[in-house]
C-alpha positions as CSV (number, residue, x, y, z in Angstrom):
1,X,169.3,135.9,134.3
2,X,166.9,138.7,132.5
3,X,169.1,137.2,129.4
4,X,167.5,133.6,129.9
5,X,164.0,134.9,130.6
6,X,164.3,136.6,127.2
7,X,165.1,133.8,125.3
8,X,162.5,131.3,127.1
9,X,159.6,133.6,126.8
10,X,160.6,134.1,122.7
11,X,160.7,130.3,122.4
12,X,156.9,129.7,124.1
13,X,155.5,132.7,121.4
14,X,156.9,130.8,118.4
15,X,154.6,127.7,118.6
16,X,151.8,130.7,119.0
17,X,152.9,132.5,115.8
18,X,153.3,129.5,113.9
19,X,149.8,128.3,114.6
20,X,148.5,131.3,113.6
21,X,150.0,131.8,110.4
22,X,148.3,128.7,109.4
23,X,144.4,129.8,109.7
24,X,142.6,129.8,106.3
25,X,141.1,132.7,105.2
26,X,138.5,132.7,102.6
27,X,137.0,134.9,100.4
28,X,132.8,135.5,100.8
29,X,131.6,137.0,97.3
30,X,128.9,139.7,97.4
31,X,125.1,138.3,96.4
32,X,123.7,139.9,93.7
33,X,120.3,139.3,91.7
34,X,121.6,136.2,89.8
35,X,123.0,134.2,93.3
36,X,119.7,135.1,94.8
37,X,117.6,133.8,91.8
38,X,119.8,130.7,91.6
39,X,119.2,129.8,95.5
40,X,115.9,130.4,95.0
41,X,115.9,127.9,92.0
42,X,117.1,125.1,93.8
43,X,114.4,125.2,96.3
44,X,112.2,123.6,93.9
45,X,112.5,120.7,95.8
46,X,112.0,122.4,99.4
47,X,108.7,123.8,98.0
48,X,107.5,120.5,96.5
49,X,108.0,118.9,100.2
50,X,106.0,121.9,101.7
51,X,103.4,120.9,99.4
52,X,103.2,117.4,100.1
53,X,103.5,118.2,104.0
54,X,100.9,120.2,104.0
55,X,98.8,118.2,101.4
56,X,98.1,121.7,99.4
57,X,95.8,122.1,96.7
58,X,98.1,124.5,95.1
59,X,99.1,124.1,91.6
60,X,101.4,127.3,91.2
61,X,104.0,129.1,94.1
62,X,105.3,132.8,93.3
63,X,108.3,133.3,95.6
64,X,110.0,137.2,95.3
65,X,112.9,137.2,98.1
66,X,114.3,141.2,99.1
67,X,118.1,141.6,100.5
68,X,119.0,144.3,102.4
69,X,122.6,144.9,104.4
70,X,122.6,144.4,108.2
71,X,125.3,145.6,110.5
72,X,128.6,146.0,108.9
73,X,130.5,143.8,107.8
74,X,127.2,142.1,106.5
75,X,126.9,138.5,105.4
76,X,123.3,136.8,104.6
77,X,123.3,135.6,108.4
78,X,122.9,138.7,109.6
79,X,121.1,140.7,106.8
80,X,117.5,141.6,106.1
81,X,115.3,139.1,104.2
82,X,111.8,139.1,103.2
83,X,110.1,137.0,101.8
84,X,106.8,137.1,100.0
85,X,104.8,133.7,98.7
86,X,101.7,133.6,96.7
87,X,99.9,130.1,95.9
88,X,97.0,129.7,93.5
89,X,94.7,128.6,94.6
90,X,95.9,130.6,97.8
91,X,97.0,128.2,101.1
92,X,98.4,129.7,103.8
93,X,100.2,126.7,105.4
94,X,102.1,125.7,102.4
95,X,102.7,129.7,102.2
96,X,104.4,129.6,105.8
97,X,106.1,126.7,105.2
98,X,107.6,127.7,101.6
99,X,108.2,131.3,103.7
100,X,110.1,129.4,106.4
101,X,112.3,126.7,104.4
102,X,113.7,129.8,101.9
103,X,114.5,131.8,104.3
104,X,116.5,129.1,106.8
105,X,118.1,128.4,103.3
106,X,119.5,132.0,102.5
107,X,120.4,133.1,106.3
108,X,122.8,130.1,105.8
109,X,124.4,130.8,102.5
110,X,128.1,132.2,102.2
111,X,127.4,135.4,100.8
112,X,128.6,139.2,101.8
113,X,125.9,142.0,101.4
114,X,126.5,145.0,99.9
115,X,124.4,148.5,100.4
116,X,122.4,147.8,97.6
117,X,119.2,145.8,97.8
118,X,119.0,142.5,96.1
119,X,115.7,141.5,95.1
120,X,114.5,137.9,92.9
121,X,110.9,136.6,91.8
122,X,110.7,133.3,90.8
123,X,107.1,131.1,89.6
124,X,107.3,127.2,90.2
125,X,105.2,124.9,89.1
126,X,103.2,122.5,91.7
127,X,102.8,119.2,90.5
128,X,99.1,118.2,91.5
129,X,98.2,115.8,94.6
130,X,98.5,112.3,93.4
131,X,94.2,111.3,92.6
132,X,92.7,109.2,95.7
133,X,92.2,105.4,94.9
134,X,88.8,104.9,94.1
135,X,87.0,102.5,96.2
136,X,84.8,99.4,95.1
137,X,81.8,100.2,96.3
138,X,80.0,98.0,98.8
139,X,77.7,95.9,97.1
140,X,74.0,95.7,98.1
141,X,72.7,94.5,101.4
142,X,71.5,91.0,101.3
143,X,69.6,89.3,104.3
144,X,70.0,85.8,102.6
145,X,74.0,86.3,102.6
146,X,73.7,86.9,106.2
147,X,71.7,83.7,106.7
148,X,74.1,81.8,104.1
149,X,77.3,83.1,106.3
150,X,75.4,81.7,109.4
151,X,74.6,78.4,108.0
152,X,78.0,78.3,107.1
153,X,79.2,78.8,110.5
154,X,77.0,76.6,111.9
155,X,79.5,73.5,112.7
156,X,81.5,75.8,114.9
157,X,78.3,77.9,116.7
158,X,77.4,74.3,117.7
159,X,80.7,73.9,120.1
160,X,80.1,76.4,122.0
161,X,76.2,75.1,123.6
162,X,77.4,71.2,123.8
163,X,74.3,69.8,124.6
164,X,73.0,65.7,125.2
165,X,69.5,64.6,124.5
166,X,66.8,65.8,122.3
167,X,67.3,67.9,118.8
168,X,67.2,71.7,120.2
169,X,66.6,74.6,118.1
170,X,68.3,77.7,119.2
171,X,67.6,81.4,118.1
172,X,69.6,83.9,117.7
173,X,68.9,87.5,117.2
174,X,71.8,89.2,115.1
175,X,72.1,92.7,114.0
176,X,74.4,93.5,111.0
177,X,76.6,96.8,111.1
178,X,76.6,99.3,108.9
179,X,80.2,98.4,108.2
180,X,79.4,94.2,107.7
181,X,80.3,93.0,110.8
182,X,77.9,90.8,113.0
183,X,76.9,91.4,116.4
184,X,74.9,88.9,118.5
185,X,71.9,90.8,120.5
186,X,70.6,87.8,122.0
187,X,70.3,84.2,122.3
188,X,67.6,81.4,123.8
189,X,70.6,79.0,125.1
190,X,68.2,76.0,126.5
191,X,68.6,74.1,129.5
192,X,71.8,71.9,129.7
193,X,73.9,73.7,127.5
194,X,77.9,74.6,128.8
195,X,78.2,77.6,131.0
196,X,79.6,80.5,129.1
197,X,77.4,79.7,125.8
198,X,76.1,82.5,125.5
199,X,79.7,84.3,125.9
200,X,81.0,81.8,123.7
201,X,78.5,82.4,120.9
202,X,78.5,86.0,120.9
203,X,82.4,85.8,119.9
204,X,82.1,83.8,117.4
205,X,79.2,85.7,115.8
206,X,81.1,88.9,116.2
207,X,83.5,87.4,114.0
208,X,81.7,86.9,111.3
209,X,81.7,89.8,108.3
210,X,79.1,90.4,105.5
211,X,80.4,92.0,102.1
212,X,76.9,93.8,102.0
213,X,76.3,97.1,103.9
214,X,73.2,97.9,105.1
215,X,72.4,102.2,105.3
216,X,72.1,101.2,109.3
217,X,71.8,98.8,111.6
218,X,69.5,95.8,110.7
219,X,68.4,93.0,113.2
220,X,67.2,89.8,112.1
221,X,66.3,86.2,113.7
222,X,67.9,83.2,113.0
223,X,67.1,79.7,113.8
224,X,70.6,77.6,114.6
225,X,69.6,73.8,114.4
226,X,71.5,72.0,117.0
227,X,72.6,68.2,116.9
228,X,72.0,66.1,120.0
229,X,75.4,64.5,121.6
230,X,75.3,61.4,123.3
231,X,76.1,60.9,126.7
């Protein structure tokens, strides 16, 4: 009986053995100064995004990175790093950011650390922000382009008062935005016009534009002819 137990409990180690025979092992070379100025190379791109992210003015990063061992066995997870960053002209976000993407980077690099410190400086070039598009600038404000774009949109200011009878005039006091755009302040709807004119008027007005900018708010009157309908 103690015979069998024997022999069962060697048979349910072997699959336990064999399993473990079979996990890799890997060798993790010790950083020196020319691994550390080589990951710090190819962060060129990390520090161009930081740059762009934080819309820098910066035209040149120094970075100088500083390894020291940790607990033993160390690796670069659990070592020291500090990390400096200069800009010119000197910005403290893309600093931070530069700072913060470097040192994500090393903690996360297969390397072993030995008792010796490991230090790397490193310059990069920023290319410079990319110029803003220059804008056409507004052209001059004209009180007859306002009266041409009313005339213009006489026809369909006309719908909204359908009238009968007589030839009315209209008037209309508009002011014009500093940014173009038409507003209607006020207007003498007459007697037997629709109900909501008014309403209906100010919409349209307000959709009306000017390529002209006025310094500020100008107001002017305009006199809208309207056509008699027929009953």
């Amino acid at each position: 009986m103690r015979r069998e137990a024997f022999w069962i409990a060697m048979m349910l180690a072997v699959p336990c053995a064999a399993s473990a025979q079979h996990r890799p092992v890997s060798e993790v070379p010790e950083i020196d100064e020319y691994a550390l100025s080589s990951l710090i190379v190819g962060q060129q791109r990390a520090i161009e995004r930081c740059a762009s992210r934080t819309d820098a003015s910066s035209y040149v990063a120094t970075v100088e990175a500083r390894i020291t061992a940790g607990a033993a066995p160390s690796t670069l997870f659990n070592a020291r790093i500090a990390i400096s960053v200069s800009s010119r002209p000197q910005d403290g976000d893309v600093e931070e950011c530069v700072r913060r993407e470097l040192r994500d980077t090393l903690r996360h690099a297969r390397y072993a650390v030995g008792r010796r410190a490991v230090r790397a400086r490193h310059t990069f070039q920023i290319a410079e922000r990319p110029a803003s598009p220059i804008e056409t600038p507004a052209p001059p404000y004209s009180e007859s382009e306002v009266r041409g774009v009313l005339r213009a949109s006489s026809g369909s200011l006309q719908q909204c008062l359908e009238m009968a009878g007589v030839p009315e005039r209209v008037t209309l006091r508009v002011s014009v935005r500093p940014d173009g755009r038409l507003v209607l302040m006020s207007a003498d709807v007459p007697p037997g016009s629709s109900q909501g004119a008014l309403g209906c008027l100010s919409s349209r007005v307000s959709s009306l534009r000017v390529s002209g900018r006025p310094g500020r708010t100008v107001t002017l009157v305009h006199e809208l002819s309207v056509r008699n309908t027929a009953w």
